[in-house]
C-alpha positions as CSV (number, residue, x, y, z in Angstrom):
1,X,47.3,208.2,54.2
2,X,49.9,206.8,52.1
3,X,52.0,203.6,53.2
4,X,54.8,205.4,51.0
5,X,56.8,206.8,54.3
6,X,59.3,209.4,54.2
7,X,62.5,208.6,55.9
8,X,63.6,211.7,56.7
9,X,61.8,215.0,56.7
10,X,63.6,218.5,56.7
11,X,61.6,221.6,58.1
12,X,62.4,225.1,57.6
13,X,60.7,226.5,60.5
14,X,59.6,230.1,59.5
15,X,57.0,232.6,60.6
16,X,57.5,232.7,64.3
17,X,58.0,236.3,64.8
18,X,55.1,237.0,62.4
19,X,52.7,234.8,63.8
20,X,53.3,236.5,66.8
21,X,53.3,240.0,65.6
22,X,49.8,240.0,63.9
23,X,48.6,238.7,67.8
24,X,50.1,241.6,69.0
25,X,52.1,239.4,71.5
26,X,56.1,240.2,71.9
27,X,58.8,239.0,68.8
28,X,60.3,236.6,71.2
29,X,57.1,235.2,72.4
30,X,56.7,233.4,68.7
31,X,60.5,232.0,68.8
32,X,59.4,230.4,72.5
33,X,55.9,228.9,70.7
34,X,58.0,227.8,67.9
35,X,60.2,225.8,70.4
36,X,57.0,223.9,71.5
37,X,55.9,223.3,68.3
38,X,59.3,221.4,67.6
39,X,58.6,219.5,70.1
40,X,55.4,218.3,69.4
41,X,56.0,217.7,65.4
42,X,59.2,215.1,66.4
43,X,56.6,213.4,68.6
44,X,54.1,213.4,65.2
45,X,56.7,212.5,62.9
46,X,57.7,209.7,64.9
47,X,54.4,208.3,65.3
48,X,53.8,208.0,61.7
49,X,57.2,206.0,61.7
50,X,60.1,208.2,60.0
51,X,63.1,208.0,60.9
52,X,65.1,211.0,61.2
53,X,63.5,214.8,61.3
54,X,65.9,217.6,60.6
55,X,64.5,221.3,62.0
56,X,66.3,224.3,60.6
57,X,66.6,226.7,63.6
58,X,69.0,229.0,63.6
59,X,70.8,230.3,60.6
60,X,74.2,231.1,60.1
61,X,72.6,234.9,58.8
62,X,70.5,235.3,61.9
63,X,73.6,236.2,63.9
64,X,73.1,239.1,61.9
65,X,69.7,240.0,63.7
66,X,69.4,242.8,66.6
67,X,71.4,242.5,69.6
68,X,68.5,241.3,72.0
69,X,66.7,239.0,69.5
70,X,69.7,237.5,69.4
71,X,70.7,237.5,73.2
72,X,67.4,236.2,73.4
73,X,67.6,233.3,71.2
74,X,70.6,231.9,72.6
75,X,69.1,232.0,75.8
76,X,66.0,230.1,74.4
77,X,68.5,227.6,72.4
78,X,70.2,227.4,76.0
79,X,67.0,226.4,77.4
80,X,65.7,224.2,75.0
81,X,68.6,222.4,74.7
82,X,68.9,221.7,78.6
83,X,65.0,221.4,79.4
84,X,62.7,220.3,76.3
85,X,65.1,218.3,74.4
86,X,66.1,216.2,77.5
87,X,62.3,215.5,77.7
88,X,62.4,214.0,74.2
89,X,65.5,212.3,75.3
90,X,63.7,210.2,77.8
91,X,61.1,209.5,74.9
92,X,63.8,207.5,73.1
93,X,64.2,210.7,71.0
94,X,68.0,210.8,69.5
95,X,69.3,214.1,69.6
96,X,71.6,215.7,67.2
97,X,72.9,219.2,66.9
98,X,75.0,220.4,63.6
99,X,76.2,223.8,62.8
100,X,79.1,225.7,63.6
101,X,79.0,225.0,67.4
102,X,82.3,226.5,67.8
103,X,80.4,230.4,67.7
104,X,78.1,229.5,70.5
105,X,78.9,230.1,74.7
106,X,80.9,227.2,76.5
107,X,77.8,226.9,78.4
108,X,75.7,226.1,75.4
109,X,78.1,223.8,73.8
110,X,78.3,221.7,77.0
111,X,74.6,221.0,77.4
112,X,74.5,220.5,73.7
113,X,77.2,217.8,74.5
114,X,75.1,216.5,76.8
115,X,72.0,216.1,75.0
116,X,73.5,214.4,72.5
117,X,75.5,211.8,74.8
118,X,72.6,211.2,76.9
119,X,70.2,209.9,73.9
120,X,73.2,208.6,71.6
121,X,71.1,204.9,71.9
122,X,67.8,206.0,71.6
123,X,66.1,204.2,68.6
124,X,62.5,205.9,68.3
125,X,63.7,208.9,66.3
126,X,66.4,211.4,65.5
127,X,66.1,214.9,65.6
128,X,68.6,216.8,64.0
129,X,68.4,220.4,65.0
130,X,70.3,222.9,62.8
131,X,72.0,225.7,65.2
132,X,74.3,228.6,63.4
133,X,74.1,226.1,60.3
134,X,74.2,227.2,56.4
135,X,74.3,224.7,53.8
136,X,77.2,226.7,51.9
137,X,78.9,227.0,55.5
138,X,78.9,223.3,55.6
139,X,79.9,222.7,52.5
140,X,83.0,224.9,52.6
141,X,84.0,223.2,55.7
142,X,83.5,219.6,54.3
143,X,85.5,220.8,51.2
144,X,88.6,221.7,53.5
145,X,88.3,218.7,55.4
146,X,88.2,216.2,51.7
147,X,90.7,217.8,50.6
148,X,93.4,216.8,52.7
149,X,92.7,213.0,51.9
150,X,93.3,213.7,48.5
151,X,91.0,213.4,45.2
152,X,87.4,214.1,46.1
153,X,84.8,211.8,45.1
154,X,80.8,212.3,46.2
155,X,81.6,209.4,49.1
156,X,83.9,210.8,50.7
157,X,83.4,214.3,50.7
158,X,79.9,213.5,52.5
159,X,81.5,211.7,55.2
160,X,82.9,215.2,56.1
161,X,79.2,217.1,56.1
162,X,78.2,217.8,59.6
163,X,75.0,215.3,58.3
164,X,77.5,212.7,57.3
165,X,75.0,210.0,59.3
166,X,71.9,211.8,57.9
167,X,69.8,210.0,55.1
168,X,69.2,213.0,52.6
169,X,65.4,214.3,53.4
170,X,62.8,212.6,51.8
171,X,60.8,215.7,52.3
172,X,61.7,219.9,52.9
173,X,58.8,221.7,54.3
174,X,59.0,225.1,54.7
175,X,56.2,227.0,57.3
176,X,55.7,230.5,56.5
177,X,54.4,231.4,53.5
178,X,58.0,232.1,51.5
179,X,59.0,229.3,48.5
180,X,62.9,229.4,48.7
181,X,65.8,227.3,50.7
182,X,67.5,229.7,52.4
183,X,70.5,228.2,53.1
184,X,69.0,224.9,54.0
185,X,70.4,221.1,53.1
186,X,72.3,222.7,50.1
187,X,73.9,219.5,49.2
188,X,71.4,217.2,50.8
189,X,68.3,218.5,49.4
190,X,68.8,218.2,45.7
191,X,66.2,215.4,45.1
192,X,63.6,216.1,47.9
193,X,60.1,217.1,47.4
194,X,59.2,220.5,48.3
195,X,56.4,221.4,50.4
196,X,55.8,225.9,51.0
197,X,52.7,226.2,53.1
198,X,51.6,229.8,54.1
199,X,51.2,228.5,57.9
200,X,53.6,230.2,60.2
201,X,55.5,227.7,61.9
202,X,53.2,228.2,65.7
203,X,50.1,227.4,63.8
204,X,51.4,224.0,62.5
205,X,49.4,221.3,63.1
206,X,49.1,217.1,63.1
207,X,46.4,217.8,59.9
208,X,49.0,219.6,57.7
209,X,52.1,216.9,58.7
210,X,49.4,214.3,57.3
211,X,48.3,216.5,54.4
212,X,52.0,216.7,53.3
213,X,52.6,212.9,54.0
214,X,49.2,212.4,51.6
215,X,50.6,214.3,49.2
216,X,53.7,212.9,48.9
217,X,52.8,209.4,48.9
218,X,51.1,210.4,45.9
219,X,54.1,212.3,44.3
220,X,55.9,210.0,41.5
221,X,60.1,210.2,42.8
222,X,62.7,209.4,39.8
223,X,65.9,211.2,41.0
224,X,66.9,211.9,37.4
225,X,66.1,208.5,36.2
């Protein structure tokens, strides 16, 4: 593998309620396997020494889906939130959740509160989960908030992104077979490398984070230049 290492890696996690539908398993089953997997990828990603690892999770749009998809989601998030990404906490995992926060229960944003203050000076890794987030969303709501201080340069507005502490992904991945954004790091993602694999997000796997990392060590970066 490549010495070139990312610093931050963006991954749009996509295919869970496929994977799960062609095992014949329950929709919600593949949202609960694709919680695992997040797990397990941070612990990857920070073995092979990046820095930061940025998991698209939950969409501004999928608020649109069916009442107990999404009932079931939040309870998932709830869970998560509270029980897995405490255990990465105490594996000097920093934990960071943007979006609009403001949409979810008072439960939820309490123990996302918590996560966050209980591994604010962790060091090994942050994980910056993306929970009722949309690039545009963000944008609009960094525009509002530059705009008060006056003239807008590139500088300042990014202090007012919800990823104003984020380096800007090295690296998007997207699981699932599709070969589009959706919505994801809209401002941030306008020099990264683009990976579309047709693995559903379950099925990910140590071999295709190293097979990306190979590839993109060999991948020539000029931003422009």
């Amino acid at each position: 593998m490549s010495n070139k290492t990312p610093e931050c890696i963006g991954i749009i996690l996509d295919g869970n309620r496929r994977w799960a539908k062609e095992k014949n398993l329950p929709t919600l089953e593949g949202h609960r396997k694709g919680l695992d997997m997040l797990v397990e990828t941070t612990k990857w990603v920070r073995d092979r020494d990046a820095k930061h690892l940025v998991a698209y999770a939950f969409s501004t749009e999928n608020w649109k889906r069916s009442e107990e998809e999404v009932s079931y989601l939040m309870n998932l998030i709830l869970e998560g939130v509270k029980k897995e990404l405490s255990k990465l906490s105490d594996e000097n995992v920093r934990i960071r959740i943007v979006g609009q926060r403001e949409r979810f229960s008072e439960e939820v944003q309490e123990a996302i509160q918590t996560a966050e203050d209980k591994s604010k000076n962790n060091t090994g890794i942050t994980l910056w989960v993306c929970l009722s987030y949309g690039g545009r969303a963000e944008i609009i709501n960094a525009a509002n908030a530059a705009t008060k201080e006056g003239e807008i340069d590139e500088e300042m507005f990014e202090k007012h992104l919800w990823t104003a502490e984020m380096p800007d992904p090295d690296i998007v991945i997207r699981t699932g077979g599709e070969k589009r954004l959706s919505n994801f790091l809209m401002w941030q993602s306008v020099y990264s490398e683009l990976f579309f694999i047709d693995t559903y997000w379950p099925d990910f796997s140590e071999e295709a984070l190293d097979a990306i990392l190979k590839e993109y060590g060999e991948r020539e970066r000029r931003h422009g230049r």
